[in-house]
C-alpha positions as YAML, in Angstrom:
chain: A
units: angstrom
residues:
- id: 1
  name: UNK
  ca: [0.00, 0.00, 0.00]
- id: 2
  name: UNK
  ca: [1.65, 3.56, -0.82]
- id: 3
  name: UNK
  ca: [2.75, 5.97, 1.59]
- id: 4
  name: UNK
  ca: [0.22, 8.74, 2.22]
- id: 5
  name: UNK
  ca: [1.86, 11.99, 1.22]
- id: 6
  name: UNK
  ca: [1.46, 15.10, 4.07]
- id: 7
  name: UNK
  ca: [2.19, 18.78, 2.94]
- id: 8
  name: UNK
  ca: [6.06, 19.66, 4.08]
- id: 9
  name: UNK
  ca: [5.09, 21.57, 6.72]
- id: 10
  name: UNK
  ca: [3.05, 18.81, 8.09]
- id: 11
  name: UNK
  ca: [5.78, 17.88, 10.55]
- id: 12
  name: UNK
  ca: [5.89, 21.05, 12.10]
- id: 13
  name: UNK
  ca: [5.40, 20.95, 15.69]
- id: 14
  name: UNK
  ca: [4.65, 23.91, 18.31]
- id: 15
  name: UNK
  ca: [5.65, 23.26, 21.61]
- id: 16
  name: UNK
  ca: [3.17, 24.89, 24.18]
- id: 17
  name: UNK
  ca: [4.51, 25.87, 27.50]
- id: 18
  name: UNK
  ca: [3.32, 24.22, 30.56]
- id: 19
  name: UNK
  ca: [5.04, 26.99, 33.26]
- id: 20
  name: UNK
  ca: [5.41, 30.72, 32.75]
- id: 21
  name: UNK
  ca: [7.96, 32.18, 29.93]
- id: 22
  name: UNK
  ca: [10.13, 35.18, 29.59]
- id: 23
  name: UNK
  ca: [11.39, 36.36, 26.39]
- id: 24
  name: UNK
  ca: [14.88, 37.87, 26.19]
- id: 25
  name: UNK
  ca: [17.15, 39.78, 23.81]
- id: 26
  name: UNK
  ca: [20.38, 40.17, 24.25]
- id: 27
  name: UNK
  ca: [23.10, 41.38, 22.29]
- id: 28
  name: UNK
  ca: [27.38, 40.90, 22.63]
- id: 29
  name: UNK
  ca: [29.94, 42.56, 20.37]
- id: 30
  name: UNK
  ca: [32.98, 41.15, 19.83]
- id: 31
  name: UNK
  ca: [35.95, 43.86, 18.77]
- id: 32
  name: UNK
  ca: [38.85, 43.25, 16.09]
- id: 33
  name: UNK
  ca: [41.45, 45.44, 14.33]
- id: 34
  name: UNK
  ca: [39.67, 46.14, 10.92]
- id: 35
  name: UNK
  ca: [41.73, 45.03, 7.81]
- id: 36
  name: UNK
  ca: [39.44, 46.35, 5.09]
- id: 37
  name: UNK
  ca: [38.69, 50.43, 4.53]
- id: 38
  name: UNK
  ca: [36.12, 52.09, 2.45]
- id: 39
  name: UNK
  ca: [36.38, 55.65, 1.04]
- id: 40
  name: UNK
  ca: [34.38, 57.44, -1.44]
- id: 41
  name: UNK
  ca: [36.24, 59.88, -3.85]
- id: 42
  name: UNK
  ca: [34.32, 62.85, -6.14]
- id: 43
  name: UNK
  ca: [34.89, 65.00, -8.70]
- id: 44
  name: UNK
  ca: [32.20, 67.89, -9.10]
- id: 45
  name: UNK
  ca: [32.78, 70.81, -11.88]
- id: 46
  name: UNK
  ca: [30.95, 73.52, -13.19]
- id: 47
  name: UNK
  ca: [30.78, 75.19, -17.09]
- id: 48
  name: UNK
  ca: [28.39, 77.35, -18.56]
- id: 49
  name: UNK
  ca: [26.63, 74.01, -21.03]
- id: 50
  name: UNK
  ca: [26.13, 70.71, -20.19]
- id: 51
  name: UNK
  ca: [28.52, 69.08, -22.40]
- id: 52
  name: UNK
  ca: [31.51, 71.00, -20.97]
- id: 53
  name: UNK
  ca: [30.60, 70.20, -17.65]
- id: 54
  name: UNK
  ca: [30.47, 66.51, -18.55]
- id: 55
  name: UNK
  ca: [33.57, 66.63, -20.46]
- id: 56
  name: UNK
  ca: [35.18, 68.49, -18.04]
- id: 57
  name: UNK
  ca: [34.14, 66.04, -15.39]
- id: 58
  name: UNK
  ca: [35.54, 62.98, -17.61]
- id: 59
  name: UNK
  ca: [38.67, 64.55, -17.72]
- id: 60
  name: UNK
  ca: [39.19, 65.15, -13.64]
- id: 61
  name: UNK
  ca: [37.64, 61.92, -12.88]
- id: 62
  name: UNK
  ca: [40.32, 60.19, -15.22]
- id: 63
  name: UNK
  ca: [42.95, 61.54, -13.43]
- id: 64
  name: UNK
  ca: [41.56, 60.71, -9.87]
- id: 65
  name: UNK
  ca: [40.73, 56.85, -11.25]
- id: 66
  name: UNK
  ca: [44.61, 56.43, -12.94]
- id: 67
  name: UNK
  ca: [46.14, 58.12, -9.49]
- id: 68
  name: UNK
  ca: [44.10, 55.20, -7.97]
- id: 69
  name: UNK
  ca: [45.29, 52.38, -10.15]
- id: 70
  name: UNK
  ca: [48.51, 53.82, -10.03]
- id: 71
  name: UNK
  ca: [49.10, 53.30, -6.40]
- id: 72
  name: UNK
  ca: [47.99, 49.33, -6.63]
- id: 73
  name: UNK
  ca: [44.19, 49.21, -6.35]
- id: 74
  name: UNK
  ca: [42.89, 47.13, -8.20]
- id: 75
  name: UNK
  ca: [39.92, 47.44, -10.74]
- id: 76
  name: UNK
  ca: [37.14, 45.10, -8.90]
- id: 77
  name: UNK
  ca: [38.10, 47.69, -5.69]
- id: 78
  name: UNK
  ca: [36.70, 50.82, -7.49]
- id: 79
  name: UNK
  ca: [33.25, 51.13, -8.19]
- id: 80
  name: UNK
  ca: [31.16, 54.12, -9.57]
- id: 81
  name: UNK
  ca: [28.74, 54.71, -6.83]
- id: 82
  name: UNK
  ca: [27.18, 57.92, -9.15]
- id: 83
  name: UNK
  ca: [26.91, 60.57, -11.76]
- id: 84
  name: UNK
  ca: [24.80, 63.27, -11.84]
- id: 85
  name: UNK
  ca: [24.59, 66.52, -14.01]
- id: 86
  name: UNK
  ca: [22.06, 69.59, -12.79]
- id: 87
  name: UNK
  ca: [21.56, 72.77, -13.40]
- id: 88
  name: UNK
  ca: [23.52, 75.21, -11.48]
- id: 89
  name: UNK
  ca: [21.80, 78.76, -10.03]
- id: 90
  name: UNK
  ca: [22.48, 81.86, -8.16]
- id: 91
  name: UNK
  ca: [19.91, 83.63, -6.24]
- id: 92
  name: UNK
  ca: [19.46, 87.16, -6.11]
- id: 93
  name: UNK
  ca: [16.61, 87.51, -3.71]
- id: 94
  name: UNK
  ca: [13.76, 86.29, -5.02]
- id: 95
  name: UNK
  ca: [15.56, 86.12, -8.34]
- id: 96
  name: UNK
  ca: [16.85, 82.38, -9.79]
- id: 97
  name: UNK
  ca: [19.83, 83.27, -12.07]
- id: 98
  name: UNK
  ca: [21.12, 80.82, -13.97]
- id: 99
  name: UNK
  ca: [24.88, 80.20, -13.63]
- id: 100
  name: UNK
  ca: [25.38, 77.10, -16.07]
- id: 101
  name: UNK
  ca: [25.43, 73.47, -15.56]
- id: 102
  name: UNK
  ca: [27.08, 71.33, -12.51]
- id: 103
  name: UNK
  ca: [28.20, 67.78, -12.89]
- id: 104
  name: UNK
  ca: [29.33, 65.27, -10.52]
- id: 105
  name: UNK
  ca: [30.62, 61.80, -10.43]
- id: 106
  name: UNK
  ca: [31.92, 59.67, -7.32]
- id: 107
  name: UNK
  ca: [33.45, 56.41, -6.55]
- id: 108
  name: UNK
  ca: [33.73, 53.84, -4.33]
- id: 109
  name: UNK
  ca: [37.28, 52.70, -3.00]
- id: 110
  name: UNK
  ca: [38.28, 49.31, -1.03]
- id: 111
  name: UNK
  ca: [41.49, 49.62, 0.66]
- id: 112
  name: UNK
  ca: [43.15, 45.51, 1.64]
- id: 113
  name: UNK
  ca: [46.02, 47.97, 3.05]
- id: 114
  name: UNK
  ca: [44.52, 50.00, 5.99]
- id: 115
  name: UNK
  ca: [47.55, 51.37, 6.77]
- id: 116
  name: UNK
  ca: [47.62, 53.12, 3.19]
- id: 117
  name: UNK
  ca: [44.60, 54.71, 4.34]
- id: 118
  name: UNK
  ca: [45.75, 58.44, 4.91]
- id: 119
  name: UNK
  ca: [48.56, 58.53, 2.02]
- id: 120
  name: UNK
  ca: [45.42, 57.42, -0.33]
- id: 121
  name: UNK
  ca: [43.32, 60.22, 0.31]
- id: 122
  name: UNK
  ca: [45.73, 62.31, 0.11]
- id: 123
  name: UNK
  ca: [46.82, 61.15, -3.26]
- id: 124
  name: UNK
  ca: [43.20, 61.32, -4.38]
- id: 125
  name: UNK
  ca: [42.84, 64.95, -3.59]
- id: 126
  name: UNK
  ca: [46.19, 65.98, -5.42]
- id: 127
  name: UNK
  ca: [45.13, 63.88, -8.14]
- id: 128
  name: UNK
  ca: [41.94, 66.09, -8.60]
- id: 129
  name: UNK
  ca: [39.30, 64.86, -5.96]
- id: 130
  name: UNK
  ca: [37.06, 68.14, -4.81]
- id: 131
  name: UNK
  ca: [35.59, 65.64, -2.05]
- id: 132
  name: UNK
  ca: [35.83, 63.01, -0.09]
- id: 133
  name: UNK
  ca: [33.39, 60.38, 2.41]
- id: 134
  name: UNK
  ca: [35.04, 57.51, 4.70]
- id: 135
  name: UNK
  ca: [36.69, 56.19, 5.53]
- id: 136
  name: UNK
  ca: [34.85, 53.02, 7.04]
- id: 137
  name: UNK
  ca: [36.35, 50.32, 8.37]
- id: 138
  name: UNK
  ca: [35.15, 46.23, 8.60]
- id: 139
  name: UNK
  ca: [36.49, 42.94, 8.82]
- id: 140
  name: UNK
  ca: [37.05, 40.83, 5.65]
- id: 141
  name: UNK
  ca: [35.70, 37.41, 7.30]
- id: 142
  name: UNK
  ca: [34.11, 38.37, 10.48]
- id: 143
  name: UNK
  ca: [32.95, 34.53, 11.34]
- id: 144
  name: UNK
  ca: [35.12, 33.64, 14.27]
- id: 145
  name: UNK
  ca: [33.71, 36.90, 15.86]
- id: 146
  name: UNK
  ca: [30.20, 36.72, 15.07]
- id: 147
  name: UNK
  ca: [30.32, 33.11, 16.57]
- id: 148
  name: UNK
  ca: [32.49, 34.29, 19.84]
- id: 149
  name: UNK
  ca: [29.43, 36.98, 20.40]
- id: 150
  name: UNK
  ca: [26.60, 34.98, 19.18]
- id: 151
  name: UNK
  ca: [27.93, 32.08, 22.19]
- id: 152
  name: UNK
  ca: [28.51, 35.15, 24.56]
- id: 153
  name: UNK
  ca: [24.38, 36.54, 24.13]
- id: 154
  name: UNK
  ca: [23.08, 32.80, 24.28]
- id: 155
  name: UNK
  ca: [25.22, 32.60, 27.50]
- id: 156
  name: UNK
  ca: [24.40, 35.47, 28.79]
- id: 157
  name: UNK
  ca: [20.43, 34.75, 27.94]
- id: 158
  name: UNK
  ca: [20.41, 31.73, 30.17]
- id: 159
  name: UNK
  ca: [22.03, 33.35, 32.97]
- id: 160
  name: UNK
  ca: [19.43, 35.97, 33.07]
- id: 161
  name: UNK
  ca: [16.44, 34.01, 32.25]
- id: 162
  name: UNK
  ca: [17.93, 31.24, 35.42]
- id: 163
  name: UNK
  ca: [17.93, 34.71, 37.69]
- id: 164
  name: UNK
  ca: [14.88, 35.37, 36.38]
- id: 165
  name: UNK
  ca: [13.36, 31.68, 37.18]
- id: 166
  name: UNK
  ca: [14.95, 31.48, 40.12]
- id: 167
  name: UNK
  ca: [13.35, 35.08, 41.68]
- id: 168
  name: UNK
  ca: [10.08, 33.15, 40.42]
- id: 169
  name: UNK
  ca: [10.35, 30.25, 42.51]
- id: 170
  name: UNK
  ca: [11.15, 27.61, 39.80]
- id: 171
  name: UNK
  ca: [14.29, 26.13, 39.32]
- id: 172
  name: UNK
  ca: [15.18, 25.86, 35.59]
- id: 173
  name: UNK
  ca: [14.27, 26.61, 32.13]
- id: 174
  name: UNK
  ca: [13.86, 25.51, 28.62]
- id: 175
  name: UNK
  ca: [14.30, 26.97, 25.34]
- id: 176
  name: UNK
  ca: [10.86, 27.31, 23.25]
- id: 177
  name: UNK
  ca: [12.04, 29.84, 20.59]
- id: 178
  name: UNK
  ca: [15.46, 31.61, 19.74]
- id: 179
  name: UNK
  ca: [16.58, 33.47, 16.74]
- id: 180
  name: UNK
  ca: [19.21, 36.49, 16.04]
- id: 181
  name: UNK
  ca: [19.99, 39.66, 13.89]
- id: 182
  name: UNK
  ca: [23.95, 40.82, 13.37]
- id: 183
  name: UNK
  ca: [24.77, 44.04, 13.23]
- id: 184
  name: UNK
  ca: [27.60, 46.01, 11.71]
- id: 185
  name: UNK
  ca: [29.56, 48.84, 13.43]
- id: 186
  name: UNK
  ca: [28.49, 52.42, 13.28]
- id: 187
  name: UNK
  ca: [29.44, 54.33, 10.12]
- id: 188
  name: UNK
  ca: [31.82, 56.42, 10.43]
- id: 189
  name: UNK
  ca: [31.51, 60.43, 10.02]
- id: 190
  name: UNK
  ca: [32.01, 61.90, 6.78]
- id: 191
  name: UNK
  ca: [35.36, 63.79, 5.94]
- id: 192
  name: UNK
  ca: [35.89, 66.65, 3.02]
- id: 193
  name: UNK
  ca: [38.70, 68.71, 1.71]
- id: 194
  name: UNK
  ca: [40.21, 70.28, -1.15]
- id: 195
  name: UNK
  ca: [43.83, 69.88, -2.38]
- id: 196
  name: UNK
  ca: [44.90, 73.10, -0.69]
- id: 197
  name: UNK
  ca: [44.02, 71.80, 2.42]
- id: 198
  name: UNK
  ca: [45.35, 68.21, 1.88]
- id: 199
  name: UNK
  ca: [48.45, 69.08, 0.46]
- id: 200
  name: UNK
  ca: [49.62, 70.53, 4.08]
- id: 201
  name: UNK
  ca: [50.58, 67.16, 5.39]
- id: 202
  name: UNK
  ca: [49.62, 63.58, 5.74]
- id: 203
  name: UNK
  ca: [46.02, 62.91, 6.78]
- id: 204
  name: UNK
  ca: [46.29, 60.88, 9.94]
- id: 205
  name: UNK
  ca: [43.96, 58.26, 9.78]
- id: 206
  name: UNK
  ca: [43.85, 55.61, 13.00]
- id: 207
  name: UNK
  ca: [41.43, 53.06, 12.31]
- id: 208
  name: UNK
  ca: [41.13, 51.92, 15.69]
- id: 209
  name: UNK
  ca: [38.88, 48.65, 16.34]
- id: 210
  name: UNK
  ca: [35.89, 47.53, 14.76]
- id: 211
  name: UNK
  ca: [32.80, 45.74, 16.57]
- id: 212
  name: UNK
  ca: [30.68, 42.89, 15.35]
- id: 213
  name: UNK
  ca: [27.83, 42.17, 16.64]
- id: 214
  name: UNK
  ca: [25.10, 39.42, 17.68]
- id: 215
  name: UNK
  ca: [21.63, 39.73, 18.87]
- id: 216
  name: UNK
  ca: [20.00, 36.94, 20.29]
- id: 217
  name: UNK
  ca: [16.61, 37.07, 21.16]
- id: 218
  name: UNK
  ca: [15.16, 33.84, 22.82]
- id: 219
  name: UNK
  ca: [11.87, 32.56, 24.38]
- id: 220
  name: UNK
  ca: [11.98, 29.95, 27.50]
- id: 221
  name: UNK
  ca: [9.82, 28.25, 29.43]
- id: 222
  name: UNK
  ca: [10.53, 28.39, 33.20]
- id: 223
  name: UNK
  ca: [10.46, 24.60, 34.56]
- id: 224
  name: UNK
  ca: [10.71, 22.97, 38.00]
...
C-alpha cells in the first residue's frame, strides 16, 4: 500500500509551554582590528553648457581613477557609486539666475592595506578629488567573531532568564524559541577637503577597532 503523502510543513510541531515564559534579547559585540577600509572619492565641476561640464568632469575623474590604479588598487576595488549633471543657479533675492550646468561623479574605494589609508586620500585629492566620504572600516571574514558573540548573548540569555526563574520560585528553564539579527559597526563620520588643504601634510587616519555584533533574542519556558 503507498505511503500517504502530508504537505512539508506537516511535521511542524509547536511546543506549548506548561510553566510561565520570559522572552529575552540580548546582544554581545565582539571587537577586532579592521583590515578592510572604504572611502568614497568625487569629482564635481561647473561650465556654462552641459557638455563641458560633462567633459570636463571625464577629464578630472580620469585623473583621480589612474592616481588610484597607479598606487595598486585594483579594478574590482573601485566602483562608480554615481553621476549626476544639474543645473547650477544663483539667487538674487527672489531672483533664480542661472549660472550654467554642474556635474558630478563619485566612486567607491576598497582599501586591503589599511595602513595606506591616509597617504590614499591624500593622493586622491592631489590627483583632482574636490571631495571626499570615509573612511569606514570592517572585517574581511568576520565569522570567528560573530560566533564568539553569538555564544557570549546565548550565554548570557540563560544566565538571566535562570535569575529570572529562580526570583520566580522555579528552578530551571527551557528553550521554546530563539533566533538572532547581526549588526555592523556604526558608520563612520564623513570627511571633506580640497587639495589646498590636503596638500599641508599627511592625513592621519587611525582606524582603531571595529565591533561585530550578535543579537539573540530567545523565548523559554521556566520549569521545576
Amino acid at each position: 500500500r503507498p505511503a500517504a503523502a502530508f504537505p512539508a510543513n506537516a511535521a511542524d510541531i509547536s511546543v506549548a509551554a506548561q510553566g510561565p515564559i520570559v522572552e529575552l534579547s540580548v546582544t554581545e559585540t565582539v571587537k577586532g582590528r579592521p583590515d578592510l577600509a572604504e572611502v568614497g572619492a568625487g569629482v564635481t565641476t561647473e561650465a556654462p553648457t552641459a557638455v563641458e561640464a560633462m567633459r570636463l568632469n571625464a577629464e578630472q575623474m580620469a585623473r583621480v581613477v589612474a592616481r588610484i590604479r597607479s598606487l595598486g588598487i585594483s579594478a574590482d576595488d573601485v566602483q562608480t557609486t554615481g553621476i549626476n549633471l544639474n543645473a547650477a543657479y544663483d539667487y538674487n533675492g527672489q531672483r533664480q539666475v542661472f549660472r550654467g550646468y554642474q556635474a558630478s561623479n563619485r566612486v567607491s574605494v576598497t582599501l586591503r592595506k589599511v595602513d595606506d589609508t591616509g597617504k590614499v586620500l591624500d593622493a586622491l585629492v592631489a590627483a583632482g578629488a574636490t571631495d571626499l566620504s570615509g573612511p569606514s572600516f570592517s572585517i574581511a571574514d568576520d565569522t570567528a567573531a560573530q560566533a564568539q558573540a553569538r555564544k557570549a548573548a546565548v550565554q548570557k540569555a540563560e544566565q538571566m532568564a535562570r535569575e529570572y526563574a529562580g526570583w520566580s520560585g522555579y528552578t530551571g528553564v527551557r528553550i521554546l524559541k530563539i533566533s538572532e539579527a547581526m549588526h555592523a559597526g556604526p558608520p563612520m563620520p564623513m570627511m571633506r577637503g580640497v587639495a589646498a588643504e590636503a596638500a599641508m601634510a599627511t592625513t592621519p587616519v587611525e582606524p582603531g577597532l571595529v565591533g561585530t555584533s550578535v543579537t539573540v533574542s530567545v523565548t523559554y519556558e521556566m520549569t521545576r
